[in-house]
N, C-alpha and C positions, 0 to 999 in steps of 0.2 A: 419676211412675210411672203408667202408665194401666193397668184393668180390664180384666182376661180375663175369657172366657163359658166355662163347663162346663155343655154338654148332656147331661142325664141322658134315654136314651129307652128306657122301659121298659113292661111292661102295667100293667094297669090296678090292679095291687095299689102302692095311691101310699104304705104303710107299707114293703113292699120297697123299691121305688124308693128314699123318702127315704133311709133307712138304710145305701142300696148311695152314694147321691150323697155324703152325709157323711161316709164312710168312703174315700171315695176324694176329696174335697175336703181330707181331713185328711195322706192321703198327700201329692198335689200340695202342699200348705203347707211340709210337711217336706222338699219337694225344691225349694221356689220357686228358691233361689238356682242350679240345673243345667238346670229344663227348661224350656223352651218354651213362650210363654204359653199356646197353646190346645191342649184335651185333649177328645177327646170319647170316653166308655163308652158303647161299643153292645154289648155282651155279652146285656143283658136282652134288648134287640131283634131282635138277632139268635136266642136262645132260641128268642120267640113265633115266627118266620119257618118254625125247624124244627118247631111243634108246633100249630097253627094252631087246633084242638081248642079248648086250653088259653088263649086268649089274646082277648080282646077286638080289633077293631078299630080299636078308641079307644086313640088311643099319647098319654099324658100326656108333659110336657116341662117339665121343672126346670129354671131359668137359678138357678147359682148363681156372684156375683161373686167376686173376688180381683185380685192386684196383680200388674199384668205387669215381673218385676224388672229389677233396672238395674246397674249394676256393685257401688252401695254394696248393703252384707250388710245381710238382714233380721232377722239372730240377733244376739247377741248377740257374736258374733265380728269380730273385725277386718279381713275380709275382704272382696278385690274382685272381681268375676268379668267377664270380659273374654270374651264368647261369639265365636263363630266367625265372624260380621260384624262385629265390631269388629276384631278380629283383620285382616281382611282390608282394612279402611275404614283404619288406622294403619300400613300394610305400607308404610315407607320404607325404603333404603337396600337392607341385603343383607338385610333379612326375615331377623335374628334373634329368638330369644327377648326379648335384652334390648333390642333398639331400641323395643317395643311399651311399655313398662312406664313411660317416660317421664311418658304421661298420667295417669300415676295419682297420688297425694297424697302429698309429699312424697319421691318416687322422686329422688335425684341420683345424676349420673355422675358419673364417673371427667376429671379435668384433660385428659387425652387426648382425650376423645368427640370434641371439635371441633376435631382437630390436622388441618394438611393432610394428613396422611398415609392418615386415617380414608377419606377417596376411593375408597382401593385399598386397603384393609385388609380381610379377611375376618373377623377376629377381631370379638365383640360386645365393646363400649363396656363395664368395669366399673359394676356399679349399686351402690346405698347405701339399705338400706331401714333406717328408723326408727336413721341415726344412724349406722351398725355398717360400718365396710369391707367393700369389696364379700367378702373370703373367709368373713366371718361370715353370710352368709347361706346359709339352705337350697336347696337345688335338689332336685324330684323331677319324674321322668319316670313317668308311670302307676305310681304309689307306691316309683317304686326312686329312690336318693341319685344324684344326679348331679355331686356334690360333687368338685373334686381338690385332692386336699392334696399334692400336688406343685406346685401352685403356687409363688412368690415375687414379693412384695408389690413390691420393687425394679424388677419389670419394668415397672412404670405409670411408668417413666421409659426405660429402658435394654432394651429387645431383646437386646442382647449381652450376656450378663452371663458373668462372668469366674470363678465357683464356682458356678453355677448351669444352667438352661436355663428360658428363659422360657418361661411357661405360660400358663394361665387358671383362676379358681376354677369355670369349668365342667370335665369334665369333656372332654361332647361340647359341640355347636353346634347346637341343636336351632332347625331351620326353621318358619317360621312357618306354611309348608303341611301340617305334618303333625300339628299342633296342634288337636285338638276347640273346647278353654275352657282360661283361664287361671283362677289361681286366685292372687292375691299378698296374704300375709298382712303386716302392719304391727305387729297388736298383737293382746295376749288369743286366740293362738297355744292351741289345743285339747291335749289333755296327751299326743295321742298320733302327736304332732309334738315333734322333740326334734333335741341336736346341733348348736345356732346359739345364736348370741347379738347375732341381727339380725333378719329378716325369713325367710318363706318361701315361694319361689316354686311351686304345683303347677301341672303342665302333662299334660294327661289328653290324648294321642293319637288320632288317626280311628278309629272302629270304621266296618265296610263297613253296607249298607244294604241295602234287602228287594229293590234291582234292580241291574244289571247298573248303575257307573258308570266312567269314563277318562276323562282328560286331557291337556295337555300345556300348559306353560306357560314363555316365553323371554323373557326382561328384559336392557337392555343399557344402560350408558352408558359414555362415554369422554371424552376430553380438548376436544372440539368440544363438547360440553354441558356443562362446567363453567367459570364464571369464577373467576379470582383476585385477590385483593388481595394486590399485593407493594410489600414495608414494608422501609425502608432504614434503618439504625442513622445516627443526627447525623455518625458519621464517617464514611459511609461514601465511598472512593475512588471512587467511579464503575465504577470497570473490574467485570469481570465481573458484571455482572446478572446479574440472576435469571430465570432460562427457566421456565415453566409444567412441569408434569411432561406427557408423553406418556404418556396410558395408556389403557387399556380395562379393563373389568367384563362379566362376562355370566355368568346365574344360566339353567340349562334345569332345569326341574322337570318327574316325568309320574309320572303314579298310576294307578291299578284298583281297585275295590271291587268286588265280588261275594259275592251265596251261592252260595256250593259246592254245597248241600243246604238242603233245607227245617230243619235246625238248625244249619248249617255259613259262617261267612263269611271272605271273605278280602280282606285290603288290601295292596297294594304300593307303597312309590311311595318312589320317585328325585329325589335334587338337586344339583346341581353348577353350582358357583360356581367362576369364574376371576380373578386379576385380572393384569395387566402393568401395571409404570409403571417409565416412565425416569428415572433420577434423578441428578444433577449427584454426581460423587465426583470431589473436587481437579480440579476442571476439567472432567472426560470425562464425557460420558451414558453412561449404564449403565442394562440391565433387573432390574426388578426381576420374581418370578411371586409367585402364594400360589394355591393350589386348596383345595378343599372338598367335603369329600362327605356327603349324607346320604343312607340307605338304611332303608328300614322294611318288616319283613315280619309281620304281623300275622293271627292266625288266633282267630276268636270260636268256640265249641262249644255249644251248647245243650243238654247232655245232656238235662237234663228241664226240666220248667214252674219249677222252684225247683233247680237247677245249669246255672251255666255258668262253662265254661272258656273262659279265654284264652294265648293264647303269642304273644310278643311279641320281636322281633328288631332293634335299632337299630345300627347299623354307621354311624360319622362319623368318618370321619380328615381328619387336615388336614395341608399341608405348604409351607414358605413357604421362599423362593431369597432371601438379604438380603445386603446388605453395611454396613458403616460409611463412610458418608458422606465422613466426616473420617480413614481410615486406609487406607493400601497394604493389597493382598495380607489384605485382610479377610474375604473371602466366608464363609459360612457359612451352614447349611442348620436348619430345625429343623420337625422335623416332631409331630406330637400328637395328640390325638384319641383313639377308641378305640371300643370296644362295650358294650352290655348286653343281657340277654337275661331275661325271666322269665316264670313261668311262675306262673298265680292262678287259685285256685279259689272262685266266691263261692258262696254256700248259703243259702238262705234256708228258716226253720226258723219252725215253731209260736212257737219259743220264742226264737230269738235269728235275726241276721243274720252270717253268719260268712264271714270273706273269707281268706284264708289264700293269701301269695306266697312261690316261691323265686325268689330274685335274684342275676346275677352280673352283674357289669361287671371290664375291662379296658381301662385308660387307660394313654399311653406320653405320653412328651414324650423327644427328642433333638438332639444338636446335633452337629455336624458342622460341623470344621474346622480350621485349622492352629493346633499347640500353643505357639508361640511370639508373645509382644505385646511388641513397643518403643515405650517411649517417648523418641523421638531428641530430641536439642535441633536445633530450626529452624536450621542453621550452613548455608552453603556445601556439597552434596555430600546432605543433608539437610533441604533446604529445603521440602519441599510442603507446610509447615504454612503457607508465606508467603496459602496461598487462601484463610484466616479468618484471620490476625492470631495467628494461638497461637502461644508461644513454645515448642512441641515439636511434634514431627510423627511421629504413631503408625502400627503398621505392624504387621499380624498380629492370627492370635485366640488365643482362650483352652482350647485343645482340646474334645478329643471328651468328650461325656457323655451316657449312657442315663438315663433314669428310668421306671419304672414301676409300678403299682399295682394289685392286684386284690384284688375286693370277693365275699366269699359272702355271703348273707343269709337268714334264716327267718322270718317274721313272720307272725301272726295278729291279727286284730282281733275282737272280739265286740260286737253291739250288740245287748244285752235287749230282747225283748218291751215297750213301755210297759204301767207299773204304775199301780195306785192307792193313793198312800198318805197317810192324811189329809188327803185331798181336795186333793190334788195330784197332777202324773199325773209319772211319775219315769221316767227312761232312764238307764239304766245301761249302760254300756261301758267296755271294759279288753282289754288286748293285751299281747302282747310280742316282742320283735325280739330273735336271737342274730346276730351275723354276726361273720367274720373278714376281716382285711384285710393284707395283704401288699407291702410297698412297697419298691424297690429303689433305690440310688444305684452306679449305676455310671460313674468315669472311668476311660477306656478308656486315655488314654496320661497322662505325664507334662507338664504342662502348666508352664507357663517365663514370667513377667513382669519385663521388664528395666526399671528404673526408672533417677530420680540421675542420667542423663549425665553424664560430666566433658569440658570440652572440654579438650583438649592436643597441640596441634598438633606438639609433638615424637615423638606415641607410637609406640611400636614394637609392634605389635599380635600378633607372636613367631608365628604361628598359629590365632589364635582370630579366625576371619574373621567369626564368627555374631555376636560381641559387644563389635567393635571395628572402628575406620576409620583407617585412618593417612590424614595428610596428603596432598594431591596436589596438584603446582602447575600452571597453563598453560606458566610459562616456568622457567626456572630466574630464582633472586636473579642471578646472574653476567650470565645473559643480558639483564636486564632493565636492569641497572648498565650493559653495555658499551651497550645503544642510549642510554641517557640522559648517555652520558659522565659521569657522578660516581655516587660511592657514595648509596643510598636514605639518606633521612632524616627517621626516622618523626615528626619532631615536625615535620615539616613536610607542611602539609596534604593537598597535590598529590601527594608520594608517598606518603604515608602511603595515600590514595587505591587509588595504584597498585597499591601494596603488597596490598591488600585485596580489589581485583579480581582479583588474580591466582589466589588460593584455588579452582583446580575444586571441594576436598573437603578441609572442615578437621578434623583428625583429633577424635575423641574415642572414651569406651568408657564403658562401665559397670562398676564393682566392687560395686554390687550386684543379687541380681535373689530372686525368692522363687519357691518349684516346690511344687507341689503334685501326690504321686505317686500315681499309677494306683494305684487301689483299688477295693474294691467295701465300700458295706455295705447290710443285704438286713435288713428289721425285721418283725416278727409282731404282729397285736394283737388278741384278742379283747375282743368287747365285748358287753353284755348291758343290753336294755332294757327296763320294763315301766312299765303305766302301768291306770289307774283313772281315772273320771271320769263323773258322778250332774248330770243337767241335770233341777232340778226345777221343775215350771211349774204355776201357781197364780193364776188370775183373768187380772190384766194384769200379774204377777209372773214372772221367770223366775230361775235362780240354779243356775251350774254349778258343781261343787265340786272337783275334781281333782290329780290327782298323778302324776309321774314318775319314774321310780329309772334310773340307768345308773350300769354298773360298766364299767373296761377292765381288763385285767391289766398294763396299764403303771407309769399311776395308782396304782390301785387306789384310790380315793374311792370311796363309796357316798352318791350326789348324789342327794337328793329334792328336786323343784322343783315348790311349787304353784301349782297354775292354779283362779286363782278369777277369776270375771266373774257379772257378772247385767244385769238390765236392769228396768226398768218403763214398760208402756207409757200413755201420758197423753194429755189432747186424745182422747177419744171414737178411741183408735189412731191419731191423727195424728201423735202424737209420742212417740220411745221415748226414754229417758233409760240409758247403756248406761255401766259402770262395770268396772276390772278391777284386781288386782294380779296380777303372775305372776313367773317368772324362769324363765330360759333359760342352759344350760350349756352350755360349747364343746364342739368335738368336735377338737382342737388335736396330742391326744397323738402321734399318728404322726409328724408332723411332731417334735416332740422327741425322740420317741425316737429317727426318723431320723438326724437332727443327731448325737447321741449317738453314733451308730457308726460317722461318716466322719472320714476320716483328715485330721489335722491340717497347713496348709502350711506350710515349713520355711523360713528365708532363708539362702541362702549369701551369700558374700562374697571379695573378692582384694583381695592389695595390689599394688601397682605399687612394683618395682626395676629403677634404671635405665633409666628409662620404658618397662620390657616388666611386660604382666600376669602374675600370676603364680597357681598355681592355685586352682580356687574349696573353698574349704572352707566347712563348717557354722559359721554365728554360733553362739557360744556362747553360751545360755540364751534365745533367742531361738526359739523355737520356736513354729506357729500355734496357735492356741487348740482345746484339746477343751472339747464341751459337756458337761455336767454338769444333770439333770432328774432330781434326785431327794426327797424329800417334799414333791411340789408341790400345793399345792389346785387345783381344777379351775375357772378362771376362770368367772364367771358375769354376767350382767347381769339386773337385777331392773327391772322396767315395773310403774309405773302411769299408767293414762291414764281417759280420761272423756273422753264423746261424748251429744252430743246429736242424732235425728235428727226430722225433720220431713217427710211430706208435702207440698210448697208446687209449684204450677203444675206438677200433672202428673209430679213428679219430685222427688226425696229430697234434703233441704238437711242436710248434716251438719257441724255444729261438732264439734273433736275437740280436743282436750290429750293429751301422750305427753312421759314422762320415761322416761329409761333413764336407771340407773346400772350401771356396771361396774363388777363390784370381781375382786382376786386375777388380774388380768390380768400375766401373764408376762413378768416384765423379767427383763436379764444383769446381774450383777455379776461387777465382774474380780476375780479371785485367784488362787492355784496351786494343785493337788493335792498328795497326798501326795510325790509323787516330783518335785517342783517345776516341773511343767509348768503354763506360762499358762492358765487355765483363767477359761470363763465361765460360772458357775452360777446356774441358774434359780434367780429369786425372786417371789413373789406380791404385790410391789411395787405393782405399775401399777394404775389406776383412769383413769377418764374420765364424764364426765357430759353429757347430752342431753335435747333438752326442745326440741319443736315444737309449734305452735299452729297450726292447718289448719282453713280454709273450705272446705267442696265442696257441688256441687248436680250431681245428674247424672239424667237424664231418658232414659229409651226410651219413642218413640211408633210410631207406626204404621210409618209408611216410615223413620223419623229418628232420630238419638239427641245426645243432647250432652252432654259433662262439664267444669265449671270448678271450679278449685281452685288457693289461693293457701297457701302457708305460710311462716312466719318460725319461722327455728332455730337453735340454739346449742350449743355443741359442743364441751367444753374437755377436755386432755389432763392425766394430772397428769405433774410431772416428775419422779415416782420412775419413770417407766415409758421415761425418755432413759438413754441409756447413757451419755452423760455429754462429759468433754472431754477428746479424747486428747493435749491439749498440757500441755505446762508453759511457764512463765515465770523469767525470770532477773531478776536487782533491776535491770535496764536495760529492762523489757519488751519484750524480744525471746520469742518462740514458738519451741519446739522440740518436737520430734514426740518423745512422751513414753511412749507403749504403742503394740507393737507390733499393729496390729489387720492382718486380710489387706490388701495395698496399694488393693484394688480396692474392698474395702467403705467410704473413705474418699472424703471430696468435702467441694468448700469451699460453703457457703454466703454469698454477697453482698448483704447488705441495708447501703443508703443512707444516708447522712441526709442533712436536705437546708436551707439558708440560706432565710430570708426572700424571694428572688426564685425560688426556686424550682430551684436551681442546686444542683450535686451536693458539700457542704461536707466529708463523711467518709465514705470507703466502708471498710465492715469488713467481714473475711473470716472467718468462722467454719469449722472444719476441724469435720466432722459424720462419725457415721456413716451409711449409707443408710437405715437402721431407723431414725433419729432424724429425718431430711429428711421419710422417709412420716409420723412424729407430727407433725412440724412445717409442713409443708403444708396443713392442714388440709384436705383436699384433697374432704371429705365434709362441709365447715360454712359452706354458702352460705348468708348470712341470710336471704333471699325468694326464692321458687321459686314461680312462676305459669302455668298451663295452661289453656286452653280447646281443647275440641277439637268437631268436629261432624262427621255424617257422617249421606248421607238418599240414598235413591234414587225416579226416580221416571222411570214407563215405563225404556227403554232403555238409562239413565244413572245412574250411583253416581258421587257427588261426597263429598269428604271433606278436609278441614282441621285442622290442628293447630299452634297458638301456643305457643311456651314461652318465659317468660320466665326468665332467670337475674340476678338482683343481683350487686352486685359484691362481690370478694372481695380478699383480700391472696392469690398464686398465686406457686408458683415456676415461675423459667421455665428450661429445661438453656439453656446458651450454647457455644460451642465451643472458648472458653478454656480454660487450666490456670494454675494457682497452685503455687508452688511452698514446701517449709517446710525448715527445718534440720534434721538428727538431733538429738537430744540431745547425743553425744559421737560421738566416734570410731568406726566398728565395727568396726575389725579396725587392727592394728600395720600402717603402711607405706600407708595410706589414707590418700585426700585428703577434706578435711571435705566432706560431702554433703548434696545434698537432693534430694528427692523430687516429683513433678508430680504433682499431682490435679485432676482438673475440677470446673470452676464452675460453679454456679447459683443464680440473682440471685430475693432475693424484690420483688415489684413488686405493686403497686395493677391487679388487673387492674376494669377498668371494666363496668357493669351492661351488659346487649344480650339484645336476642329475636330468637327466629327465625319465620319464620312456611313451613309445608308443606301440600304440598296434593297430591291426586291428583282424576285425571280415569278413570273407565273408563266404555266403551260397550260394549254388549253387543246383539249381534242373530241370531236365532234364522235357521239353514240346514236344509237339508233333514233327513229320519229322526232330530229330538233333537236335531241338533246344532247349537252354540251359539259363537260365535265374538267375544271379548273383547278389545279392544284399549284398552289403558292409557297414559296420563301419569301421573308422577309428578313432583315437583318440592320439591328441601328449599332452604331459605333464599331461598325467592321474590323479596325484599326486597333480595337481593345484601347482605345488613347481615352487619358483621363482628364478628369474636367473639372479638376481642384476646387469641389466643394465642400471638401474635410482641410481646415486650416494645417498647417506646417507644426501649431503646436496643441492641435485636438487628437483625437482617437477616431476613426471611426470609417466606414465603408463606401465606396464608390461605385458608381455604376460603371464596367465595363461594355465586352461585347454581347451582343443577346439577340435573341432570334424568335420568329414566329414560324407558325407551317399553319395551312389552312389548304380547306377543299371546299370547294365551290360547283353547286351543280344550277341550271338554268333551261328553261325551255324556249 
């Protein structure tokens, strides 16, 4: 960390001066961590100017030192702050929130981050702070929750999902151009922060400036700047390779800032993100689109020297064109995103500091698409599963579904005056938050999944053209007999042959399928927050003491969570010693209670007489699961950690420790209700535990700055928190599907075992459900996580770099197989015994790899202010791959890939 200068220039009375210098040297300490190294007070000076009388000629000048900050926090909080050039110096990819957060200690993504698809994806990478899935973490936009509990964890695998629509635990997509400072918490989280039981992101927005500023800013890359690595499975046939995708990217951003009035400011500013990419479905290219908007309208107010208002406008939708890959007649739309608005008044008073905001937000997520999904068997007339090897071949989606959510909010913060008490100086703050939130499921039509094929090539399909294929031959038997002169003879090979080329379309049908009926259900939930919290500072002594209460009316717990930390600082302040216990409680409920109100899916079933189907009726007792969320404790995660920090060459060495434990974390157990419907009822089962050990050093100098940090972490799940095994076994160890769970929430997982040479000895299929795949994944417990990054400008040129290493891990990989399992029995009289297709996905060894990024911009100054900026970017320089195609799938990788953009500004 390098030494700011504060010029104090005053007259000649050097007891004012002092007093005025010290008192605003103690301000700037208390704000080190937001402002800007250098500050100069000329208010005295400016005085004497008006009064000349009263003022000597002789202007004295106080130089008093301090510490020019750096990302790590100089309080006693767990905090890193990420200012506006850094921000800009780490701007990869599509310039999200979450692509920046990488550099920072112990930050991991989501198994996705590094999939080819991420190219053309607008959506930000999931992140993992101190441990916690990425929906346990906070999000706030200029203090309002940017949080959606519409989300579903399932979609870090699956886009399409079949009782659901995929989402994100953001909300909106907030761009990296409209971003002041970051602010990303890890640990010893302040009391008046709440709602997570992970990490908290704040993101504080551009206020306008004392002149007139604008922009425009256009970034682009496509399929000519990206390389790929493409990865062939041990079997693969050769035929149809692998084509690169065809695509493009282009981000146009442009802004304004002005005062309005000598106490009036205004910022505007626009961003739009595209992407297209063509992509291989059963042979054919196809386009894919995704667009992106952000929009920010932003108004400062000055009323007076001690009030100012703000109103604040963020409008971000998003909407993406997709198809499945691997399925016919799949298309499907889903669009998300949404707004916030609010509106804060801060105050500053003799006696306290008072910030008071009203907050609203409105987020949607939707899907759009056809209500029927077959799973055909691969036969003759059915064959397009023949392009991956799957023995079914899928066809349709999973209908139409709305969701949405709206947020009211009321909060106050108060911070005391600093006190004296017993010779320590004491700060006192405390607040509280009401708000209500209002979240909707609605599916629009009656949605239909046909599982079980049966093939039978005699069937009489009576009418029901949607759920059955009768037979269809090239030739007739007769016709085929009279060219061959004798009757076929299937045990002989040549006709048997014949026999079987002849099949245009071998019949089969389904006798079962499960529907899930057009419903709506629409949930309410207030909630109520308050909090307390006394930072008391003594010598080289500090010690925060704190508390938090929230109530919901779902719940109804009354959850107190305290936040203690202190610090001491040693080495003449060269090194702080920084200490905490705290806990953090979810913010989970709507999400259950949602659950709670939507309608359960149903299985019918038919028998086959006289090889015609016959009609579908309701399986008896067979009915889909209602949930069930009633005296549940309110999940929590308890942290302790310890940190050491130092002073060394310029910049802050931090050694850190962080355990989290979760406890009362929300599992299902199966049973029935009163009226004997299958029922899953919440239990406060589940736990998990976490414990990271982090090196960092990070330095801001003059023109430069640089941050390294490595950590090793651990991360176990317990298995009261799995739903468990939906098979049974018979004294022959055959598997039969043994609870009916929805068909879609099931999937097999594949893990290996492997001979002495290294050869594949036993592969076992475990039939999972998707909630148990996300604990089982471990998809947020990479042992070693290493970062360096740097970034300096000088004259014309800002150069910038960023290394990340990733360890290797055990990772699932989806494949584009199915597995298929028996009923248990029978389901219905006049049935043929059945079974069921699920997809598979294989756990694999994925192996350690880093990537290394960099950008290039120049900048050279035009006529009247105006400034003209042209950028490189470049992610995976190295062309080094990131083994997210397993050793025995097909399929493509992201290599090196690059952006160019121009930038102009006034």
């Amino acid at each position: 960390m390098q030494y700011l200068t504060f010029i104090a220039l005053a007259c000649t009375s050097l007891t004012h001066v002092a007093a005025a210098a010290q008192s605003t040297v103690l301000d700037e300490a208390s704000a080190a961590e937001k402002t800007p190294a250098k500050v100069i007070a000329t208010s005295h000076y400016q005085q004497c100017k008006k009064n000349t009388d009263t003022c000597s000629e002789n202007i004295e000048i106080i130089e008093v030192t301090g510490q020019r900050p750096n990302p790590i926090s100089v309080s006693s909080q767990g905090v890193y702050t990420l200012d506006r050039k850094m921000l800009r110096d780490y701007r990869f990819g599509n310039g999200n929130l979450n692509d920046v957060l990488g550099v920072l200690p112990g930050v991991q993504y989501g198994e996705t981050a590094y999939a080819a698809d991420q190219v053309s994806n607008i959506k930000p990478s999931e992140v993992s702070l101190a441990g916690a899935q990425g929906n346990a973490t906070g999000y706030l936009i200029d203090g309002l929750s940017n949080n959606s509990n519409l989300n579903n964890d399932s979609a870090n695998f699956d886009k399409n999902l079949a009782q659901d629509v995929s989402g994100h635990t953001q909300a909106v997509f907030l761009n990296l151009d409209l971003i002041d400072h970051l602010e990303v918490y890890d640990s010893n989280i302040p009391a008046k922060y709440g709602n997570f039981t992970g990490g908290l992101v704040k993101a504080e927005t551009r206020k306008a400036g004392d002149k007139l500023q604008f922009g425009i800013n256009y970034r682009q890359t496509s399929d000519d700047w990206v390389e790929y690595h493409k990865l062939y499975a041990p079997d693969f046939s050769g035929d149809n390779e692998l084509n690169s995708a065809i695509f493009n990217k282009r981000d146009l951003s442009t802004y304004i800032a002005t005062p309005l009035t000598d106490k009036l400011g205004f910022i505007g500013q626009f961003q739009y993100t595209q992407s297209q990419e063509s992509l291989q479905q059963l042979g054919q290219t196809r386009l894919q689109q995704q667009t992106n908007y952000n929009g920010l309208v932003k108004l400062d107010y000055a009323a007076t020297a001690n009030d100012d208002f703000s109103f604040s406008f963020l409008f971000a939708p998003y909407k993406g064109d997709y198809f499945d890959v691997n399925a016919k007649n799949s298309d499907y739309n889903i669009e998300g995103g949404g707004n916030n608005a609010s509106l804060t008044w801060q105050a500053d008073r003799s006696w306290a500091y008072i910030k008071t905001q009203l907050g609203y937000s409105d987020s949607r997520n939707s899907k759009n698409t056809s209500s029927i999904r077959y799973a055909w068997l691969n036969i003759p007339g059915t064959d397009w599963g023949n392009i991956d090897g799957s023995i079914t071949s899928l066809e349709g989606g999973f209908g139409d579904i709305e969701k949405r959510q709206q947020t009211v909010s009321l909060k106050q913060d108060f911070e005391l005056a600093s006190k004296t008490w017993l010779g320590a100086y004491s700060n006192l703050s405390f607040g509280y938050e009401l708000a209500q939130q209002n979240s909707v499921f609605d599916r629009l039509e009656d949605a239909i999944v046909y599982n079980g094929a049966i093939v039978s090539p005699q069937i009489d399909c009576a009418g029901y053209a949607l759920d059955c294929i009768e037979t269809r031959l090239y030739q007739s038997v007769a016709d085929i007999e009279a060219k061959l002169g004798h009757a076929l003879d299937l045990s002989n090979p040549d006709d048997f042959l014949i026999y079987q080329n002849n099949f245009a379309t071998t019949g089969q049908y389904f006798q079962y399928r499960q529907i899930t009926p057009k419903s709506t259900a629409s949930v309410k939930l207030n909630q109520l927050s308050a909090y307390v919290e006394n930072e008391f500072e003594w010598q080289n002594y500090s010690l925060n003491l704190g508390v938090r209460y929230d109530y919901n009316d779902f719940l109804k717990n009354h959850n107190f969570a305290p936040r203690l930390r202190g610090s001491v600082s040693v080495f003449n302040d060269q090194g702080k010693i920084v200490l905490g216990a705290n806990r953090y409680y979810a913010d989970d409920s709507i999400s259950y209670k949602l659950n709670q109100a939507m309608q359960p899916s149903y299985t019918e079933v038919r028998a086959i007489y006289q090889q015609q189907p016959q009609q579908w009726q309701a399986q008896l007792s067979n009915r889909g699961y209602r949930y069930v969320y009633s005296d549940l404790k309110t999940p929590f995660s308890d942290e302790l950690s310890a940190a050491y920090r130092h002073q060394l060459l310029g910049g802050t060495l931090e050694l850190k420790w962080l355990y989290r434990e979760q406890q009362d974390a929300v599992n299902r157990v199966k049973g029935t209700n009163d009226v004997g419907e299958a029922t899953l009822f919440g239990a406060n089962s589940g736990s998990s535990r976490y414990q990271r050990y982090t090196l960092s050093w990070m330095a801001t100098y003059n023109n430069q700055h640089v941050e390294f940090n490595v950590s090793h972490a651990t991360n176990t799940t317990s298995r009261e928190q799995f739903d468990g095994e939906p098979r049974s076994f018979n004294g022959d160890g055959d598997a039969f599907l043994d609870f009916s769970y929805d068909d879609n929430e099931l999937v097999f997982l594949r893990s290996d075992h492997y001979d002495i040479a290294g050869s594949t000895n036993k592969a076992n299929y475990y039939l999972v459900t998707r909630h148990d795949m996300e604990l089982e994944k471990q998809d947020f417990n990479r042992p070693v996580i290493a970062n360096l990054s740097w970034g300096g400008q000088w004259d014309n040129w800002t150069l910038s770099a960023y290394a990340r290493y990733n360890g290797g891990q055990d990772a699932i990989y989806a494949t584009s197989k199915t597995q298929s399992i028996k009923e248990a029995s029978n389901i219905c009289d006049g049935c043929a015994p059945n079974r069921r297709e699920y997809p598979v996905y294989r756990i694999e060894k994925r192996p350690a790899f880093w990537l290394l990024n960099t950008s290039v911009k120049y900048t050279v100054a035009v006529a009247n202010n105006y400034q003209i900026t042209l950028s490189f970017e470049a992610e995976n320089i190295l062309n080094k791959r990131t083994y997210q195609i397993s050793p025995y799938n097909t399929g493509i990788e992201l290599g090196r890939r690059f952006w160019l953009g121009a930038n102009i500004n006034y």
